[in-house]
Steps between C-alpha positions, in 0.01 A plus 500: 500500500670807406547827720236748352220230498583420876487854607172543360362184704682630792396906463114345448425298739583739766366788392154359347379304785228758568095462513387434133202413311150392667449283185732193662494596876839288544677697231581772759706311674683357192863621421525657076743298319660664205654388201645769264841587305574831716356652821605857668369544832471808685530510901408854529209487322385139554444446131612203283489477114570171323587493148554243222220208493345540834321221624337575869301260739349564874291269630215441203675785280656483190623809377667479160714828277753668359548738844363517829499767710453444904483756789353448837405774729568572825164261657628245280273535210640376131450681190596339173541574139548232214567648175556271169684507236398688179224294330429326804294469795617476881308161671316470809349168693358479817266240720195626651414412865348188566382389168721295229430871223786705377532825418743563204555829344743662186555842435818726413565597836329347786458687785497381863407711786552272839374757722135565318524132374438526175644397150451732166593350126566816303559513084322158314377432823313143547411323847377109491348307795549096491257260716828252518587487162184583339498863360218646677514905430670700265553878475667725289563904500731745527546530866340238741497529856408216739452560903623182629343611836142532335582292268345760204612597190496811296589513089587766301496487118559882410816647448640735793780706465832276339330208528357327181178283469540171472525350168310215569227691641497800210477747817184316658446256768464140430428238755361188555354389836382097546198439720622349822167323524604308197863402658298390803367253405717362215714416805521363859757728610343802358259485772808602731641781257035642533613587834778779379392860433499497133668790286276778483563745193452831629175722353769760422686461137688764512804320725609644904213725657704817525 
């Protein structure tokens, strides 16, 4: 293992073990392991930025990019930002609590705020919810915004400032949302994941209530 890759192990799991998502309970207690080609961490400012293939996991998380961009406050709160390469899109995956669903999103920057707990796909911006490995939900915009607290989501398919509709979506939203009375009953466990809040789109299209 060479010196720059075990830094970045080293630099991570001390300085990410921090409260994290509601969306896995036990991922707050998980250490972030990072794989990337370079890392420069600053003390002063308690911010870390990974560059060169990044591939992140805590707990149920998989973050995947070109850069990622860490700083935790003072309470202990993480902020991230995952930015692709040009072309691309940035990857997210995470569990939700209690249920065997997954919450997958692309965009080309994902934003993570630890403190507000929330995730935002910005720029060809899609989100996808599997019941196991079934695809369940599918979203795409913009900008999407899911509350992992609530466990609502918000899509935006105009164009706001730099940021360009997405092509798939020719500027509007597009989504596609199974019944989960359907899933119920075309399987025995599915009567477990009927107990789980479901995701709730919110009534507002335009994206965050300002």
């Amino acid at each position: 293992m060479n010196r720059p890759f075990l830094t970045s192990l080293l630099v991570l799991a001390t300085l990410l073990v921090a409260p994290a998502v509601r969306a896995e309970k036990a991922d707050r207690n998980k250490p972030m392991n990072v794989e990337a080609d370079a890392l420069r961490h600053d003390d002063l400012s308690q911010t870390s930025v990974f560059t060169g293939q990044v591939v992140a996991t805590k707990g149920s998380i998989l973050i995947r990019g070109a850069r990622l961009q860490v700083r935790q406050d003072p309470e202990g709160y993480q902020y991230g930002v995952v930015t692709a390469e040009p072309g691309k899109r940035a990857f997210w995956r995470q569990k939700r609590e209690g249920v065997d669903e997954y919450i997958e999103g692309e965009g080309t920057t994902i934003e993570y705020d630890g403190k507000a707990d929330r995730v935002k796909f910005i720029g060809r911006a899609e989100m996808r919810r599997y019941r196991g490995a079934v695809l369940a939900d599918e979203t795409q915009g913009s900008v999407i915004t899911y509350e992992n607290t609530t466990d609502v989501f918000t899509v935006d398919g105009t164009t706001r400032g730099a940021l360009q509709p997405s092509a798939s979506a020719g500027g509007r939203v597009r989504a596609v949302l199974s019944p989960r009375a359907a899933a119920s009953a075309a399987s025995a466990p599915a009567a477990v994941a009927s107990r789980a809040a479901p995701l709730r789109p919110s009534t507002t299209l335009g994206g965050e209530r300002k």
